[in-house]
N, C-alpha and C positions, 0 to 999 in steps of 0.2 A: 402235086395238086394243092390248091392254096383254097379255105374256103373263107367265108368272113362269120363269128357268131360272137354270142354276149354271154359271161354268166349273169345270171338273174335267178336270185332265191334258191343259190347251192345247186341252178341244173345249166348245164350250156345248152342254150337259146339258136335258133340257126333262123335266118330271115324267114324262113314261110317252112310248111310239111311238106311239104314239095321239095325244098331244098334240102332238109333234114331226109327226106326217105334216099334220093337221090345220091347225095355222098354216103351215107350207109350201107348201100346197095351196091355202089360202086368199091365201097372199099371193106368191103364184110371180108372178116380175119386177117387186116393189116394191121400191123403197130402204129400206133402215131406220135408225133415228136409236136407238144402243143408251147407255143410259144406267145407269149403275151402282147400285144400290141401297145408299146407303151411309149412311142414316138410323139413326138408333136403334131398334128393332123398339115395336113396341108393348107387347111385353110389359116393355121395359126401363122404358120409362113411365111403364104402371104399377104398378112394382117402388118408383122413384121417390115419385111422388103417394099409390102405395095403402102405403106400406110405411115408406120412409125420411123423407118428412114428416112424418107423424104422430108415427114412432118420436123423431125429433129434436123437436118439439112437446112431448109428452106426458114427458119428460124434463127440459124446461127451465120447472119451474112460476113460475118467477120473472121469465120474460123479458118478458112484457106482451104478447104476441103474442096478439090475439085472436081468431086463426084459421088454417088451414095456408096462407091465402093469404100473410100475413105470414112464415110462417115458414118458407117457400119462398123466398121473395124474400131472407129473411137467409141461408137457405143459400148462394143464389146470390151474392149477398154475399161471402160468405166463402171461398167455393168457386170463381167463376165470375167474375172481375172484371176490368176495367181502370182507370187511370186517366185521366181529362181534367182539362183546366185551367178554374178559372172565370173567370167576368170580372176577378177582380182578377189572377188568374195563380196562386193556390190551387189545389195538386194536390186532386182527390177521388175516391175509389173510386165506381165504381158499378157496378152487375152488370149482367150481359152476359144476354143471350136463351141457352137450352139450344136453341135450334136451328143443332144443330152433327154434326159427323159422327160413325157411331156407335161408330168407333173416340175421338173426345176425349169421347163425352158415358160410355164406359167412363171415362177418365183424370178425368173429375167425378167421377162416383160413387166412383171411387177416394180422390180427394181425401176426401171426405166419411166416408169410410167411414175414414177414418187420423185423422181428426178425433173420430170417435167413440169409437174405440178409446182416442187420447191421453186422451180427458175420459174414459172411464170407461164410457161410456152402450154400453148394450147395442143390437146392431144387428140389424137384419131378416137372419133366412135367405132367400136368395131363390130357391133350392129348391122350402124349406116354404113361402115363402109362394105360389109359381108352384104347387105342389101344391092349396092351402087355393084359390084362384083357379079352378084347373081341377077343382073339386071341385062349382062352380057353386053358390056358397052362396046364403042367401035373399036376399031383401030385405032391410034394414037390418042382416044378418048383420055381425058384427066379426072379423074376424081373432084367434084369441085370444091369442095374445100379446099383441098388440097392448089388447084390452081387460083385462089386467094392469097394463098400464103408464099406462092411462088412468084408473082406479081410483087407483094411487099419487099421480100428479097432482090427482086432485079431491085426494083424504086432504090432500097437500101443502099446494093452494093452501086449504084450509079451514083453516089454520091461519095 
């Protein structure tokens, strides 16, 4: 059984008394195994995926990337990296998995986000864009910023 609560002021908090009496009652004289939720939420994901991919995509008409799978992976790249050594003893960057805690994967997006700023490129509100999300758009609906900047990109790369 999985339930969801908060600590707050040194006591754990459970959504309502209702739900507090009910896992209590249901599990009076169990041990419990409490474990922290300390993941990126979902909606930071796809703030990430649905918002600053593209946004960084759709800006760089020149980079070759033929897709946000690509240009993901260079974000993480640039953002997300360590080094290893190869067989001959060659240091090499390579990016690291965003499955990380949701206090570092803020300190990513942060990174990304002082990157965008330094080059110039305009960056996702993530507000508006959690707004335009919970707004339940349609099916193949675009974000519309987002399809501004997609339009400049075609214009770009047609030239």
């Amino acid at each position: 059984m999985q339930i969801r609560a908060r600590i707050i002021k040194g006591r754990i908090q459970f959504g309502s008394a209702f739900a507090e009496a009910r896992f209590m009652g249901k599990n009076e004289g169990a041990y419990l195994i409490i474990q922290v939720d300390d993941e990126p939420t979902a909606q930071m994901r796809r703030f990430m995926e649905g918002a600053i991919v593209p946004y960084y995509f759709y800006q760089n008409p020149k980079s070759g990337w033929t897709n946000f799978k690509e240009c993901r992976e260079a974000l993480k790249l640039a953002h997300n990296f360590t080094f290893v050594n190869d067989r001959e003893g060659k240091s090499q960057r390579t990016a690291l998995s965003t499955s990380m805690t949701k206090e570092k994967f803020k300190e990513f997006l942060g990174r990304i986000e002082r990157d965008f700023q330094e080059n110039g490129f305009e960056f996702p509100d993530s507000e508006a864009y959690r707004a335009w999300t919970d707004s339940a758009p349609g099916v193949g609906e675009v974000y519309p910023p987002l399809e501004a900047l997609k339009q400049r990109y075609e214009e770009a790369r047609a030239i």
